[in-house]
PLY file of the C-alpha trace (Angstrom):
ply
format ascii 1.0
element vertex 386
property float x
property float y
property float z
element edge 385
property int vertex1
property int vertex2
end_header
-26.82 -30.24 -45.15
-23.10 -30.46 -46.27
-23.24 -27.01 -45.95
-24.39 -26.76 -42.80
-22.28 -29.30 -41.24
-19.05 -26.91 -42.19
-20.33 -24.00 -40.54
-20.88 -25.46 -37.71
-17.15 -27.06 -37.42
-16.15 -23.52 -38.08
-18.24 -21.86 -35.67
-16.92 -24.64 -32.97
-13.78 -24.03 -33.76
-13.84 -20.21 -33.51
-15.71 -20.37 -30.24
-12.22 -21.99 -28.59
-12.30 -24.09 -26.04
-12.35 -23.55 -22.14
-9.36 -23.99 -20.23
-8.86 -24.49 -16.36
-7.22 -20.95 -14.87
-5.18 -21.11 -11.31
-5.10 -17.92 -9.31
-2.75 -17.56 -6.51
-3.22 -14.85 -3.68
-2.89 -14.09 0.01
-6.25 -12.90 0.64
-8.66 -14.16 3.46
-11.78 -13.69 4.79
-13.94 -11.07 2.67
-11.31 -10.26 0.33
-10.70 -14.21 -0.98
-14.54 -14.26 -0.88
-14.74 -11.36 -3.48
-12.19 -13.50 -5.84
-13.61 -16.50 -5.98
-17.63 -14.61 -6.22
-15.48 -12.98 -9.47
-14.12 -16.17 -10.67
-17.35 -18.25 -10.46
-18.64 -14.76 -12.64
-15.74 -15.22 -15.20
-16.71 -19.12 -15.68
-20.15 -18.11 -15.90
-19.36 -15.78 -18.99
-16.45 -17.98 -20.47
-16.36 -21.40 -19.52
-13.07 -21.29 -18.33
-12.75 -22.95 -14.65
-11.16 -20.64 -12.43
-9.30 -22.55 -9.46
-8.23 -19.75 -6.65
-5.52 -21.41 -4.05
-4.84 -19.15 -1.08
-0.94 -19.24 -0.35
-0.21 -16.64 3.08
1.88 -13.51 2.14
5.06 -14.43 3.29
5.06 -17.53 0.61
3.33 -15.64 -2.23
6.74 -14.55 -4.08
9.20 -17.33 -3.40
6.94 -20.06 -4.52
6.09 -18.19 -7.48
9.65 -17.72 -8.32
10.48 -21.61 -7.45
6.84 -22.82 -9.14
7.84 -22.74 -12.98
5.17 -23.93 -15.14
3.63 -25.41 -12.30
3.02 -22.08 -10.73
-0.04 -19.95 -10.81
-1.69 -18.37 -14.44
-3.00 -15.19 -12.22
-1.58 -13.51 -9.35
-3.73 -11.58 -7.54
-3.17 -8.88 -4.44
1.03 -8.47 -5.69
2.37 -5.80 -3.51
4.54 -3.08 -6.40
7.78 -3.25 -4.19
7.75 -6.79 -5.62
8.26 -5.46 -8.68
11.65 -5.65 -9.24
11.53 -9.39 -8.06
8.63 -10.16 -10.97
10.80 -9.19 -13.94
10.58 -12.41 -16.10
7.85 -14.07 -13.47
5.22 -11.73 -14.70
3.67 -11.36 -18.26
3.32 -7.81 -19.79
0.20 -6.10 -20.33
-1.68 -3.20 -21.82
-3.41 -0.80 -19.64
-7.49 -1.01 -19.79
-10.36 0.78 -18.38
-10.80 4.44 -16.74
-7.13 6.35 -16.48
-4.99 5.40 -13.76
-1.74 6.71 -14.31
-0.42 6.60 -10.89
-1.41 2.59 -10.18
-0.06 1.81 -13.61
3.16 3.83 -12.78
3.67 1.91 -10.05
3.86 -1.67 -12.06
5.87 -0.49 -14.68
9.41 -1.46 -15.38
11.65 -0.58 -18.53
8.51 0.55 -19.97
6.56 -2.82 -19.69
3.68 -2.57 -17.14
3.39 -5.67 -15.58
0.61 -5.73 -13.33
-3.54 -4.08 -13.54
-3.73 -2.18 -10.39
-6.35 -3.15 -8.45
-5.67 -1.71 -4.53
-4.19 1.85 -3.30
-3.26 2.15 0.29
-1.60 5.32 2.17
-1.44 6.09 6.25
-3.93 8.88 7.57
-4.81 10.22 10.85
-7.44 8.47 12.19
-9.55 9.90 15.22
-12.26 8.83 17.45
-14.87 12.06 16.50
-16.97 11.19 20.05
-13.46 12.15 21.62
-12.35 14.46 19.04
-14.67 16.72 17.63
-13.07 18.23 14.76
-9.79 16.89 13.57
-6.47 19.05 13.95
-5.47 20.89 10.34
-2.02 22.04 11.92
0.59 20.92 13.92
0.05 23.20 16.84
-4.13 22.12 16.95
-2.45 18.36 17.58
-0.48 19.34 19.82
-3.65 21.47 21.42
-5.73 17.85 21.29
-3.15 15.54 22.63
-2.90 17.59 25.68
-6.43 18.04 26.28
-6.79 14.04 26.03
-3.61 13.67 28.46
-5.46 15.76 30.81
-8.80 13.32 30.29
-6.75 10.58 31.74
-6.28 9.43 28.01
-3.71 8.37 25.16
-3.20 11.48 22.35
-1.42 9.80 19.24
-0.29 6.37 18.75
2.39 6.70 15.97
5.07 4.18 15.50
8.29 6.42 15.75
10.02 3.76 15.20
9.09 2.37 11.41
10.32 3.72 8.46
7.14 3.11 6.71
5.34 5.58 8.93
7.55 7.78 8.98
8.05 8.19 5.75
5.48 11.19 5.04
7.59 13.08 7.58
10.76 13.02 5.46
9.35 14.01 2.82
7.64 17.14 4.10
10.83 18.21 4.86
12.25 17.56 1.34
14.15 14.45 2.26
12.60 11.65 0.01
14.87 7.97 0.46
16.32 8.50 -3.09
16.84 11.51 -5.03
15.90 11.87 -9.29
18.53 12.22 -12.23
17.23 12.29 -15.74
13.63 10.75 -14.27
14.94 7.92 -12.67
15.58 6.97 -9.09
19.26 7.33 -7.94
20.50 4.61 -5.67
23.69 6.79 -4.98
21.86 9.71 -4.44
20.72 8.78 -0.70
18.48 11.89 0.62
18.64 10.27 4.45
21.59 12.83 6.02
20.20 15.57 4.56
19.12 19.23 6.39
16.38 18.10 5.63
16.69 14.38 7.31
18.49 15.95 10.37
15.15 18.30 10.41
12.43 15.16 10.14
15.03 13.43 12.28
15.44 16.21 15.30
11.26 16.75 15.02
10.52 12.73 15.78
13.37 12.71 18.56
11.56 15.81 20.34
7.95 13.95 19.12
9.04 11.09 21.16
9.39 13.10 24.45
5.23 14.78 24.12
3.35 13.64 26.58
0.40 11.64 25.42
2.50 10.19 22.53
2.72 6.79 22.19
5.20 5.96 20.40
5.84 2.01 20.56
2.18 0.59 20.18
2.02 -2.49 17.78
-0.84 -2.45 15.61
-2.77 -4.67 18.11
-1.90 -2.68 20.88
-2.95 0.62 19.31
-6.01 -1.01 18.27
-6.97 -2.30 21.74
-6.78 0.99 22.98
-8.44 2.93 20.50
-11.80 0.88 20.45
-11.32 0.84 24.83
-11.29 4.89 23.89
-8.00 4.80 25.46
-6.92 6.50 22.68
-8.29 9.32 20.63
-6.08 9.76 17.69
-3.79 7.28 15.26
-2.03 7.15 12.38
-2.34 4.48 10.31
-3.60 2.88 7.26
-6.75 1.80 6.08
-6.50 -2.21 6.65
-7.14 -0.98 10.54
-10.13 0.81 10.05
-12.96 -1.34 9.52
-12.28 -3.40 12.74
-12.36 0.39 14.60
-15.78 1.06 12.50
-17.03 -2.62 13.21
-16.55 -1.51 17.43
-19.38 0.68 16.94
-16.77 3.70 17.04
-17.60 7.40 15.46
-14.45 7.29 13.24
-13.21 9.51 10.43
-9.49 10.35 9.21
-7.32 13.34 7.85
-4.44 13.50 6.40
-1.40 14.07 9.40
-0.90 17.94 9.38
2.65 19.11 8.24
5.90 18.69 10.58
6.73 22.62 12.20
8.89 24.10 9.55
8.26 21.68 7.15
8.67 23.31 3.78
6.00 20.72 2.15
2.79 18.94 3.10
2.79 15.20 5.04
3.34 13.05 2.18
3.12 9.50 3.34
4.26 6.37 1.20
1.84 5.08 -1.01
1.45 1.12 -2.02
-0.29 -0.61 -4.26
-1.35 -4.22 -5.24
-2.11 -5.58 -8.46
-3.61 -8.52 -10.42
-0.78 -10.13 -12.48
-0.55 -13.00 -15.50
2.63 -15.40 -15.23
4.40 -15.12 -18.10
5.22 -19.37 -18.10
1.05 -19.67 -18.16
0.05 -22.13 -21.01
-3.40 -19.90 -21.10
-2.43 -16.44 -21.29
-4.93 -15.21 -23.50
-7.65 -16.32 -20.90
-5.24 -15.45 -17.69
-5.45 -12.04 -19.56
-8.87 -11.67 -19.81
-9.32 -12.66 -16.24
-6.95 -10.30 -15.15
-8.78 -7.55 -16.49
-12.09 -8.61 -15.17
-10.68 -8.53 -11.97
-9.39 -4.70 -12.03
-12.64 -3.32 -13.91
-13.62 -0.32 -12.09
-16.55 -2.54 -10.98
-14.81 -5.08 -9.78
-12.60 -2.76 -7.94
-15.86 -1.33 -6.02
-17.03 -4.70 -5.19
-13.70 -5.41 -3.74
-13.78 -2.43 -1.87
-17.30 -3.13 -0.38
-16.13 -6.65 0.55
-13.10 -6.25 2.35
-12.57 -2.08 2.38
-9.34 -2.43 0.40
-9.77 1.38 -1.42
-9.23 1.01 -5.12
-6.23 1.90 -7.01
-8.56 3.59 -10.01
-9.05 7.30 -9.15
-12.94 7.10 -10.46
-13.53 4.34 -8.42
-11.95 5.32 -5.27
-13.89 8.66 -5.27
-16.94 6.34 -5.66
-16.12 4.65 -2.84
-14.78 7.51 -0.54
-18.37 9.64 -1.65
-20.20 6.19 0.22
-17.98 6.42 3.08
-16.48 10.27 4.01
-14.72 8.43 6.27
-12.47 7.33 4.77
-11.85 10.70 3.02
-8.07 11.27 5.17
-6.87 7.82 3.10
-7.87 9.32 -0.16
-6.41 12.09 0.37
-3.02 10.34 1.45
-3.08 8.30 -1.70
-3.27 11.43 -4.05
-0.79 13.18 -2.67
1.41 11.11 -1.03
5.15 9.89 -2.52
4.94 5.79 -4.55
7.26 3.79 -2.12
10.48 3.11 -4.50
10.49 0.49 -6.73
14.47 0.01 -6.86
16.13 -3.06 -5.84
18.34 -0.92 -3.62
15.42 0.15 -1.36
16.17 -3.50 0.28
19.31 -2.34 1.16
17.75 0.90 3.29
14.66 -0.35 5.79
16.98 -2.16 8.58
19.65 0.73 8.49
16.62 3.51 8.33
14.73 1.48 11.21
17.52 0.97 13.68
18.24 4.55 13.13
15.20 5.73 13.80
15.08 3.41 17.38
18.60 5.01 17.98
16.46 8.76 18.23
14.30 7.71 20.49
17.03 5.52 22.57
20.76 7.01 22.37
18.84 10.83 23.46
22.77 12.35 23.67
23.96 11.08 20.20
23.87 13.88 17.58
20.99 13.15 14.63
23.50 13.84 12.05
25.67 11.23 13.58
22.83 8.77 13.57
21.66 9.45 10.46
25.25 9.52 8.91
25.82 6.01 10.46
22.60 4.94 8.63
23.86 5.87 5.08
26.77 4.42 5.24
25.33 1.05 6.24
22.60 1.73 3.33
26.21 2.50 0.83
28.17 -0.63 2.16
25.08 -3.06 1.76
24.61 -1.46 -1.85
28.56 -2.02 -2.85
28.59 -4.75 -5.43
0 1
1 2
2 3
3 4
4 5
5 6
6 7
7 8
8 9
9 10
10 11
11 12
12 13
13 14
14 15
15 16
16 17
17 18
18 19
19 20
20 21
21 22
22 23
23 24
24 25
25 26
26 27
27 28
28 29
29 30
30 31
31 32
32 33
33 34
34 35
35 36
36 37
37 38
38 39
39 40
40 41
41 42
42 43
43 44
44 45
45 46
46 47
47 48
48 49
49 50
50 51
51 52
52 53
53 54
54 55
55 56
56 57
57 58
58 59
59 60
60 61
61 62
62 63
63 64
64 65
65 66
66 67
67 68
68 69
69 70
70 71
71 72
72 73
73 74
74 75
75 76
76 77
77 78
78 79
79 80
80 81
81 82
82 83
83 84
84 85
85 86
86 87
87 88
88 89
89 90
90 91
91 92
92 93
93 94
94 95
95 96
96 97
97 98
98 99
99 100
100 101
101 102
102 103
103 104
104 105
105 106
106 107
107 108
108 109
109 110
110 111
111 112
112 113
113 114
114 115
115 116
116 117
117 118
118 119
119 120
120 121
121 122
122 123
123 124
124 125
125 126
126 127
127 128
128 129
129 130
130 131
131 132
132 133
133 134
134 135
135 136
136 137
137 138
138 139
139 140
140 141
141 142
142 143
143 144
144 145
145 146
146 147
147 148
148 149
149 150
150 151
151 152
152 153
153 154
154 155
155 156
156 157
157 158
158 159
159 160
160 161
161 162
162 163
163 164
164 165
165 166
166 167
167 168
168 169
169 170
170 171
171 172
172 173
173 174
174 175
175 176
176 177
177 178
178 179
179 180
180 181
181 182
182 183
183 184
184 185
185 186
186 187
187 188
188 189
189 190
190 191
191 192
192 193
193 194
194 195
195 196
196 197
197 198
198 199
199 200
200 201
201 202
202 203
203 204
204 205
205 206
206 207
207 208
208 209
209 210
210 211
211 212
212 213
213 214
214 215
215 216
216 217
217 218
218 219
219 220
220 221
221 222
222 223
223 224
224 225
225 226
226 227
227 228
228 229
229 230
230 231
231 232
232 233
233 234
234 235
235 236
236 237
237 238
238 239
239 240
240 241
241 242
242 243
243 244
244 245
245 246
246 247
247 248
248 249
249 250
250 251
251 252
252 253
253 254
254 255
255 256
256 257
257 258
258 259
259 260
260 261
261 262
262 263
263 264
264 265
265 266
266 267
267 268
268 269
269 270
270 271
271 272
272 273
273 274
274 275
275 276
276 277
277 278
278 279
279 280
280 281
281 282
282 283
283 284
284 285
285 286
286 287
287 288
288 289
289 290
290 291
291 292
292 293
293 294
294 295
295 296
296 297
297 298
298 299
299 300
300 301
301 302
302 303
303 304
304 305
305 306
306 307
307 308
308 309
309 310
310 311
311 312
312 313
313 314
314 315
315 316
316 317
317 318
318 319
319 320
320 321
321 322
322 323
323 324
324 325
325 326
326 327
327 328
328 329
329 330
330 331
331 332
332 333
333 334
334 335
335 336
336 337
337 338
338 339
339 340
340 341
341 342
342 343
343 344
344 345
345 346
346 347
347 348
348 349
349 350
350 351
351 352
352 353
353 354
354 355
355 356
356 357
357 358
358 359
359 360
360 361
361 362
362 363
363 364
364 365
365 366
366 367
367 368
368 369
369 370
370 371
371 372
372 373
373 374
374 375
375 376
376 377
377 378
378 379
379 380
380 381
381 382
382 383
383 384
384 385
């Protein structure tokens, strides 16, 4: 009996005991539904109470950084350009599951990954195939399509020329990333915006913006409106549009953007990613650990996907995903080849300059793109001088 009573204490006390978890995030609607259907699954198998607070986007980082050991144990849906701003916030890990070099790439820093990727997202063409029949694979077929839907009485290509984000792929099929490498590393001196190359991405949008049947200053809402009205057969953007243009009953499919004229490489558009992240002030971190990883399973990732259509940042999962919905094939394809956005603190320092310059092609038609683009960089330098 003795005996018994002893193994028992030490079987109690092995078995630890369950502790309450808080998970912070921005997601709504399917996407917080998935978390919380996860958490309750996490209590089920550990014990461990699993409290998930929404907090909107705009909040997520500065009340982490102001929380303390009040703050969250998990953080889920943490966009990588925050990574910079997480050093010391966020706890660091050890990769898991199915190879993901890319997603883990994208939450490392000094050698310390800091985040399980859990989301991938790129830009792709996306087209209305009752309009469009088969997509354009070169620059001159667009330009083929856009007419023929002018002539329909319709819209050709909604494309923001104005946002550096979608944009992006552009400079860099003409071999002028944001930042250039030395030794591996991202150089913040090395500013690849006044290029040839940027003066050739930067001439090619000015004379985009003049193509009839471009539209070239459509919000996201706008765009949208149009595109399910089948005012508008073709758009590029990302995949966070796509189910509402699915969910209006449309035929829709995407493609990656063909390259520029002359570009010397393919469309290569920015690629984020979001990830599930422990706070390194948690009192629970062994549990906020295993949480975190049954979050970004390849599973969980899937079930994610099906929920809210974020695509997964695990290559085996996202090809399970893409093979249920060919659709969505033109994202997939963005998100392998496309460039990571940069993860430097000095990439702060370059969207205003880089936006305003791009609404000075479209506006200021007899100002020289080198000028513009010079202009740009040296508002990017000055905001970078210490």
């Amino acid at each position: 009996m003795r005996r018994f009573f002893f193994t028992t204490l030490l079987l109690l006390a092995g078995a630890g005991q369950a502790v309450p978890l808080t998970v912070w995030t921005s997601y709504v609607a399917g996407d917080r539904h998935w978390l919380e259907t996860e958490a309750q699954a996490f209590t089920a198998r550990t014990g461990h109470r699993v409290q998930v607070r929404q907090i909107p986007f705009d909040e997520l980082g500065p009340r982490w950084q102001a929380a303390g050991r009040a703050g969250p144990d998990v953080v889920v849906g943490v966009p990588d350009e925050w990574l910079g701003a997480v050093i010391g916030l966020a706890a660091p890990l050890t990769p898991q599951g199915t190879p993901d070099a890319a997603g883990q790439q994208a939450f490392t820093s000094e050698g310390q990954l800091l985040g399980l990727p859990l989301v991938a997202e790129a830009l792709a063409l996306v087209y209305n195939a009752g309009l469009v029949p088969r997509p354009p694979a070169t620059w001159a077929e667009l330009r083929q399509v856009m007419s023929e839907q002018v002539r329909a009485g319709r819209l050709g290509l909604a494309s923001d020329l104005q946002d550096p984000y979608t944009q992006a792929g552009v400079f860099e099929a003409y071999s002028a990333p944001v930042f250039g490498l030395k030794a591996g590393r991202l150089g913040p001196a090395d500013l690849g915006l006044a290029t040839e190359g940027a003066v050739q991405a930067g001439t090619f949008l000015r004379e985009l913006g003049q193509v009839e049947g471009l539209a070239g200053t459509l919000d996201d809402e706008a765009a949208q409106k149009a595109f399910t009205s089948r005012r508008l057969a073709l758009w590029l953007t990302g995949p966070w549009n796509f189910g509402a243009l699915q969910r209006a009953g449309l035929d829709v499919r995407s493609v990656p953007l063909p390259a520029p004229p002359g570009a010397p490489e393919a469309w290569q558009p920015f690629v984020g990613r979001q990830a599930v992240m422990v706070a390194a002030s948690s009192a629970h971190r062994a549990e906020a650990t295993a949480l975190a990883r049954a979050l970004t399973t390849d599973e969980a990732q899937l079930t994610l996907f099906k929920a809210g259509g974020r695509l997964p940042s695990s290559p085996a999962a996202r090809a399970v995903a893409i093979q249920d919905n060919q659709a969505l094939s033109g994202f997939g394809e963005g998100i392998r080849r496309g460039a990571p956005v940069p993860k430097i603190s000095a990439m702060t320092a370059v969207w205003r300059p880089w936006a305003e310059a791009l609404r000075q092609l479209q506006t200021q038609p007899d100002q020289p793109v080198r000028a513009i683009l010079d202009q740009a960089v040296q508002r990017i330098r000055a905001a970078l001088q210490p």
